[in-house]
Backbone as JSON, one array per atom type, in Angstrom:
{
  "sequence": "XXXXXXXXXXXXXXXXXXXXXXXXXXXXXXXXXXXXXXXXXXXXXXXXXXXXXXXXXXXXXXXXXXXXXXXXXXXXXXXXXXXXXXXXXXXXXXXXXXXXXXXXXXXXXXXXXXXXXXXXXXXXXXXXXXXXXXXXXXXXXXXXXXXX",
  "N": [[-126.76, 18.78, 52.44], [-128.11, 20.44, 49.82], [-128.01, 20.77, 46.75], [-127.72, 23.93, 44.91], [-129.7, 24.97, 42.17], [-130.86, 26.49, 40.53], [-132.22, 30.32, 41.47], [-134.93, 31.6, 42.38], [-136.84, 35.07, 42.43], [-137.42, 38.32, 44.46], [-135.2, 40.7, 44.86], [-133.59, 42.19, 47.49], [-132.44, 45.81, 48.26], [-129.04, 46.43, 49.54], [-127.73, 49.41, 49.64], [-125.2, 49.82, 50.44], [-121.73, 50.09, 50.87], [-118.49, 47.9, 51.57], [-119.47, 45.9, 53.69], [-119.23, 44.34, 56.64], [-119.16, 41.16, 58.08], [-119.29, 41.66, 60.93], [-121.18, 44.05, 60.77], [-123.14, 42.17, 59.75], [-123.97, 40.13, 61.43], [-123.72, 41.21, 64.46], [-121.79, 40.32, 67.29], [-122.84, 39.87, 69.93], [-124.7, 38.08, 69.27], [-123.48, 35.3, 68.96], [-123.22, 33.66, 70.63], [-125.29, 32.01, 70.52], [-125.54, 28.02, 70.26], [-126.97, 26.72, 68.42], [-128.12, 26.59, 64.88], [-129.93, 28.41, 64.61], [-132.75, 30.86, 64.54], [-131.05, 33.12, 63.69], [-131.75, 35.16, 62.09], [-133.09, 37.32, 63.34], [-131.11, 38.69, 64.48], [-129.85, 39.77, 62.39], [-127.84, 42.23, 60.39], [-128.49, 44.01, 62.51], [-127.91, 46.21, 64.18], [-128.14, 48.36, 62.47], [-131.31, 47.9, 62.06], [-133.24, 49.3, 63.69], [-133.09, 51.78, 62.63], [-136.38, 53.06, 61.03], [-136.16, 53.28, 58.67], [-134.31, 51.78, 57.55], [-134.04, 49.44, 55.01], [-134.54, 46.76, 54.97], [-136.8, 47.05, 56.64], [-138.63, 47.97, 55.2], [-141.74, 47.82, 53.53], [-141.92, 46.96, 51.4], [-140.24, 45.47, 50.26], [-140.8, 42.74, 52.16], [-140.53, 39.22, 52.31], [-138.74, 39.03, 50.35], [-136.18, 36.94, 49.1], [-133.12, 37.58, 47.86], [-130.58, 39.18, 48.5], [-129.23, 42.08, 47.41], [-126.48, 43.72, 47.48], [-124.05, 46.01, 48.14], [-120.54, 47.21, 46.71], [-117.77, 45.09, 48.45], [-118.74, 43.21, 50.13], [-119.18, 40.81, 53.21], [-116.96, 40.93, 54.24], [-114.58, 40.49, 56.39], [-114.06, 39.07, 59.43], [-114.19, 35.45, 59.8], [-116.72, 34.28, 60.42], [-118.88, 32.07, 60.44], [-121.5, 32.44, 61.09], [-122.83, 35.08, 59.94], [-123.33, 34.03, 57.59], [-125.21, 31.82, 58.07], [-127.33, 33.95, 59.36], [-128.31, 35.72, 57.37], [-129.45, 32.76, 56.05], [-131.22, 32.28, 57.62], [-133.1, 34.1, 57.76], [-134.13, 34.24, 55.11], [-133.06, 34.73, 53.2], [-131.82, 33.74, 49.93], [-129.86, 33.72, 48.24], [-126.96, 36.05, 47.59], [-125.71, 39.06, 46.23], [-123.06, 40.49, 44.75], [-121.34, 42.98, 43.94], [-118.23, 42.59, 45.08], [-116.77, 40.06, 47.56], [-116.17, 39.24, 50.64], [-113.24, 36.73, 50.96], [-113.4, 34.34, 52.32], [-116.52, 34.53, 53.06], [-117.41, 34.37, 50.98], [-116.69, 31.34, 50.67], [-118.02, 30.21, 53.18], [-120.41, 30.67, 52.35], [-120.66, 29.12, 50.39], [-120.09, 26.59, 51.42], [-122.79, 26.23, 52.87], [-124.73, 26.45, 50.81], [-125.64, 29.16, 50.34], [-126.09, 31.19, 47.98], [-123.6, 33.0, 46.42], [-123.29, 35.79, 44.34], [-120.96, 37.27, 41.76], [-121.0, 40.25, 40.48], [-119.98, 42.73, 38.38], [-119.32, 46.2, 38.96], [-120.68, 48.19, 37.76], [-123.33, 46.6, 36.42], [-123.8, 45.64, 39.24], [-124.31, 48.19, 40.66], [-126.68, 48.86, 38.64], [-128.59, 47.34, 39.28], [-128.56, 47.48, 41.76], [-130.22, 50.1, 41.62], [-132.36, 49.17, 39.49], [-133.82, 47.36, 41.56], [-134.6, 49.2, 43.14], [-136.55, 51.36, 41.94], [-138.35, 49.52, 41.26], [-139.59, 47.3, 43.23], [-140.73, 45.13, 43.31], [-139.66, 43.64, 40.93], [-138.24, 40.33, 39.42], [-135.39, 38.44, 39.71], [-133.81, 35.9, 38.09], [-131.43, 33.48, 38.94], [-129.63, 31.64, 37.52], [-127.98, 29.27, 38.54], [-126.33, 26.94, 37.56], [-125.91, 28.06, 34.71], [-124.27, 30.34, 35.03], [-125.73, 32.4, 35.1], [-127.77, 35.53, 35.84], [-130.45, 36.92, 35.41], [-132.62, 39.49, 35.07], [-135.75, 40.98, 34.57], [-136.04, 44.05, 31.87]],
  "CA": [[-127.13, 20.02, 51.81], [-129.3, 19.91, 48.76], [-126.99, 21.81, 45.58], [-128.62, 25.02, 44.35], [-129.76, 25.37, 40.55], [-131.76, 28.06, 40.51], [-132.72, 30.73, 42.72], [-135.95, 32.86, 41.4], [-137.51, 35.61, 43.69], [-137.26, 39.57, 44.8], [-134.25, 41.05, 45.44], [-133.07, 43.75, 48.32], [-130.97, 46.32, 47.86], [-128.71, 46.96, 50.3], [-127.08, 49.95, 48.97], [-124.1, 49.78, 51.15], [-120.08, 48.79, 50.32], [-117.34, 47.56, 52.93], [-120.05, 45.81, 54.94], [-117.96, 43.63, 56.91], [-119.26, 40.22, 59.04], [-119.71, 41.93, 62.45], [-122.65, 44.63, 61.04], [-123.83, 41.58, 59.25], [-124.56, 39.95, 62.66], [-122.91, 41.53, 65.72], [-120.94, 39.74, 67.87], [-123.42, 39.16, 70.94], [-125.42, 36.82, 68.72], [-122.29, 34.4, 68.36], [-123.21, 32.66, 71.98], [-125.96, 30.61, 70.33], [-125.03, 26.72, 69.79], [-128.34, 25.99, 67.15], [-127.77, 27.32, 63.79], [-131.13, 28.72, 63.63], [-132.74, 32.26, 64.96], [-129.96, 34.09, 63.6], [-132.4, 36.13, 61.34], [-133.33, 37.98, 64.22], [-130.41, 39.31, 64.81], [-129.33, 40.11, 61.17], [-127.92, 43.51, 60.48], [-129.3, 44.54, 64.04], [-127.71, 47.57, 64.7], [-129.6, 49.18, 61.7], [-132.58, 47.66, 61.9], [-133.68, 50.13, 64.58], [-134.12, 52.43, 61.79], [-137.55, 52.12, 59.96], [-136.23, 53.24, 57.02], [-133.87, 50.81, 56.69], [-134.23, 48.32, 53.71], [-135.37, 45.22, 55.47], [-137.99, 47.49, 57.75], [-139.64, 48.47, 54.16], [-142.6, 46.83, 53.66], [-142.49, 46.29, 49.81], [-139.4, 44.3, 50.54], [-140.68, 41.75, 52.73], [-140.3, 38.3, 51.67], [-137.48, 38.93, 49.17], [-134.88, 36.06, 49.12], [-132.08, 37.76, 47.16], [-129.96, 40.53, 49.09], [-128.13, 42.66, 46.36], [-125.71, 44.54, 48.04], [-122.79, 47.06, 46.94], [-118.78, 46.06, 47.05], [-116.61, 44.14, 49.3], [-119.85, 42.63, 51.49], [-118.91, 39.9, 53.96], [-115.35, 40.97, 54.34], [-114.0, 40.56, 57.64], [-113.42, 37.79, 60.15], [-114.75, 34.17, 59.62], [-117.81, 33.8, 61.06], [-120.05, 31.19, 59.95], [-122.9, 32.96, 62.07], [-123.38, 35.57, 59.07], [-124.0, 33.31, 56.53], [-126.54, 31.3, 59.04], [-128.46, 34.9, 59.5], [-128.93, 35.55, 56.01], [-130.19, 32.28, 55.2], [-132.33, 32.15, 58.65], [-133.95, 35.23, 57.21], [-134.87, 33.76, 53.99], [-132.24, 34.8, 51.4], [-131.01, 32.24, 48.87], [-128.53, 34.49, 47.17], [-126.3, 37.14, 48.0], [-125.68, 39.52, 44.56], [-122.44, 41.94, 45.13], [-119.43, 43.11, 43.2], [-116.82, 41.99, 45.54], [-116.84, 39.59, 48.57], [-114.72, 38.54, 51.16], [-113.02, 35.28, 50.27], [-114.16, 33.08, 53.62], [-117.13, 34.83, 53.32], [-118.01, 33.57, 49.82], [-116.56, 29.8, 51.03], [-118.6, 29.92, 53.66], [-121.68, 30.94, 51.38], [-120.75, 27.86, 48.93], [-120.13, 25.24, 51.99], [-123.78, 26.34, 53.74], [-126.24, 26.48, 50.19], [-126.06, 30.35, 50.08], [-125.37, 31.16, 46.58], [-123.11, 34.11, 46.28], [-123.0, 35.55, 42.94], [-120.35, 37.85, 41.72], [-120.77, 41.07, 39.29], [-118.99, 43.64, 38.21], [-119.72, 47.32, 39.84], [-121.59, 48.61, 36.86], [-123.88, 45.63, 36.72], [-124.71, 45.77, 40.68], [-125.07, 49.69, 40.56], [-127.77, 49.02, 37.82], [-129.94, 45.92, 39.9], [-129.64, 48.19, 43.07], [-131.18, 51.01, 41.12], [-133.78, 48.77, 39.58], [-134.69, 47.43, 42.66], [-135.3, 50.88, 43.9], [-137.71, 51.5, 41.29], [-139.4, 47.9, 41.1], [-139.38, 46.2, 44.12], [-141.97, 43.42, 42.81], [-138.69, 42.92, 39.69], [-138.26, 39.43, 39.86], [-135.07, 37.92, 39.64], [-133.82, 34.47, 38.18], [-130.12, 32.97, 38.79], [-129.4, 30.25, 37.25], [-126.09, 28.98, 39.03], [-125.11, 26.35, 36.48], [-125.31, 28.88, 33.49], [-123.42, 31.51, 35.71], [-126.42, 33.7, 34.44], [-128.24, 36.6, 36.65], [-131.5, 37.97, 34.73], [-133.3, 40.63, 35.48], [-136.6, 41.82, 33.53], [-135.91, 45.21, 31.49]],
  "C": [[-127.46, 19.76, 50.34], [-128.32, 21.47, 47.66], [-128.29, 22.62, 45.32], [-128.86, 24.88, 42.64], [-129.58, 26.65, 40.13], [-132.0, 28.79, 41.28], [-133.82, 31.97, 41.9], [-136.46, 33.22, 42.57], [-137.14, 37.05, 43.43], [-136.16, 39.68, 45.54], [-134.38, 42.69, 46.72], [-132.01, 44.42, 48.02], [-130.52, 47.06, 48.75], [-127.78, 47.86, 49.47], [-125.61, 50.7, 49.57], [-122.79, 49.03, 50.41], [-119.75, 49.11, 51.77], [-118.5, 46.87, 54.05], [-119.84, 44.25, 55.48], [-119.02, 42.05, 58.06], [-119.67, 40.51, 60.29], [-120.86, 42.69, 62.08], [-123.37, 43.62, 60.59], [-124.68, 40.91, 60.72], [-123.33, 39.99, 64.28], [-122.98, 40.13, 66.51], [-121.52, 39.11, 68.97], [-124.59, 38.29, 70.29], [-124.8, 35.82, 68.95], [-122.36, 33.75, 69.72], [-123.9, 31.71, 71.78], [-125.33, 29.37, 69.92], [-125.61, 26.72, 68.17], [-127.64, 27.13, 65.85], [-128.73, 28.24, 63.31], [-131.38, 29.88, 64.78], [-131.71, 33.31, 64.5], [-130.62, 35.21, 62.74], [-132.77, 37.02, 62.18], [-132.73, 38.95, 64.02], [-129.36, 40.03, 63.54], [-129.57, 41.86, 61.03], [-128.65, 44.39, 61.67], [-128.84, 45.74, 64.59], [-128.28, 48.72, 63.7], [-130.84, 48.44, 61.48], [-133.61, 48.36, 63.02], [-134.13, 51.35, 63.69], [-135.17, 52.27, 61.1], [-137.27, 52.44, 58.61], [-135.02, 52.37, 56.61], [-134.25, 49.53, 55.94], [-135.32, 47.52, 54.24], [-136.15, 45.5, 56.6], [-139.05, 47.7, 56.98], [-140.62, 47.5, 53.45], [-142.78, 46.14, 51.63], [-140.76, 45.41, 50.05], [-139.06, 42.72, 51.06], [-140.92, 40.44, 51.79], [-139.52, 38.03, 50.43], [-136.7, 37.89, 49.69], [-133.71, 36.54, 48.41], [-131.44, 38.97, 47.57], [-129.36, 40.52, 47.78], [-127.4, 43.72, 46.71], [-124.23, 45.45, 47.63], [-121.19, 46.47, 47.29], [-118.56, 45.91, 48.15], [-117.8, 43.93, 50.41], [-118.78, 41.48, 51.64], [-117.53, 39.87, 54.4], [-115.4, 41.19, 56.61], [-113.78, 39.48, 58.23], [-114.12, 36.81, 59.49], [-115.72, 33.83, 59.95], [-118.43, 33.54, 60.24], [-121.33, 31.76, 60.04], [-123.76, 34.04, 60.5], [-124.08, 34.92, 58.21], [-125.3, 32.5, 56.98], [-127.66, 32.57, 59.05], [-129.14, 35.12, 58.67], [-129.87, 34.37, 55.61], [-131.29, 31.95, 56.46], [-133.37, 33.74, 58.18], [-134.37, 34.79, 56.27], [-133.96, 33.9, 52.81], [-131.6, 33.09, 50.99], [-129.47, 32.23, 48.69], [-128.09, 35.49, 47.78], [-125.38, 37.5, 46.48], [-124.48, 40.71, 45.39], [-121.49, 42.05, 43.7], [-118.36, 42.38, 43.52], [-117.63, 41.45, 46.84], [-115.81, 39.4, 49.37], [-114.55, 36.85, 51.16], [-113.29, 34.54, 51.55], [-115.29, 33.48, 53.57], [-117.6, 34.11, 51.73], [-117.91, 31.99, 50.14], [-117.38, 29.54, 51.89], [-120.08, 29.88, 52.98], [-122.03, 29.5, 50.72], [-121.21, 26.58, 50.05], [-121.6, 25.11, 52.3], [-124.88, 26.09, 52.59], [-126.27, 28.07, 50.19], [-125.77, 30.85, 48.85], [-125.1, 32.7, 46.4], [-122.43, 34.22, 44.88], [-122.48, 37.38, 42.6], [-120.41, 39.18, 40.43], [-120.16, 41.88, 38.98], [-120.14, 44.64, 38.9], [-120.73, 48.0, 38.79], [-122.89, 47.75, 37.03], [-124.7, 45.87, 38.19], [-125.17, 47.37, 40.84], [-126.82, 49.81, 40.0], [-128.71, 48.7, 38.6], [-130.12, 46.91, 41.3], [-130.42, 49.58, 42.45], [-132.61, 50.63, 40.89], [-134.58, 48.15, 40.52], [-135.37, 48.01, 43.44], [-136.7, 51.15, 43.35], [-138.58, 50.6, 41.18], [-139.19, 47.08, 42.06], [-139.81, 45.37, 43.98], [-140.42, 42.83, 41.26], [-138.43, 41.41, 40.17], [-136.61, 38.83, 39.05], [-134.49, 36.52, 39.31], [-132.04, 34.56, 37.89], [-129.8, 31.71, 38.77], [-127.67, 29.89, 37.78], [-125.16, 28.1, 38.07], [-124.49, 26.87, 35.11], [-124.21, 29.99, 33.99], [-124.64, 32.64, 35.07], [-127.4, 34.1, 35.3], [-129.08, 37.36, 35.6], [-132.28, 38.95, 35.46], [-134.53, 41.49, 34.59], [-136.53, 43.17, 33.26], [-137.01, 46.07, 31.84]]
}
């Protein structure tokens, strides 16, 4: 696995808290061996709506979910962190995580980066308004920009 620096790109904003490992990728995914297709099946029980996030077309090709507190909390599954980055994200931007859910982030190359609730409130706002905003996280400064 190839260390992260940087991660520059368009963020999503999932504007969800508490979203726990199983909506990340339900449970009848978790039969595949391969580590790969799991984007498919990412967030799959809302992706039947078209207005959710990652159905909206000024979103596509974002690499940087920015999502609201305590994402990835729940059991252990590896499989999440595989969906996310089989979808394309780099980064995963919250407030709070769940702690296997960030370790798993670090062991795989997903770079999960931690802000306070003010802070992520703001980026999912401006993502609302600017979906083209472009993102740069530098991982070795610990620094998360965002053009004003």
């Amino acid at each position: 696995m190839k260390t992260v620096r940087v991660v520059v790109g368009r963020g999503v904003p999932l504007d969800r808290s508490d979203v726990d490992t199983d909506q990340i990728i339900p449970s009848d995914w978790l039969k595949r061996v391969e580590r790969t297709g799991f984007g498919a099946g990412l967030f799959a029980e809302w992706r039947d709506d078209r207005d959710f996030v990652l159905n909206r077309e000024e979103y596509a090709g974002a690499n940087i979910l920015v999502a609201g507190p305590n994402f990835g909390t729940g059991s252990s599954r590896e499989h999440a962190v595989w969906a996310l980055q089989d979808y394309g994200f780099e980064a995963v931007v919250s407030p709070r995580f769940g702690d296997i859910f960030r370790n798993n982030c670090t062991k795989a190359g997903l770079v999960p980066v931690q802000v306070d609730e003010e802070s992520g409130r703001a980026l999912l706002d401006a993502l609302e308004r600017d979906p083209e905003a472009e993102i740069t996280i530098d991982v070795e400064r610990g620094r998360l920009e965002v053009p004003a």
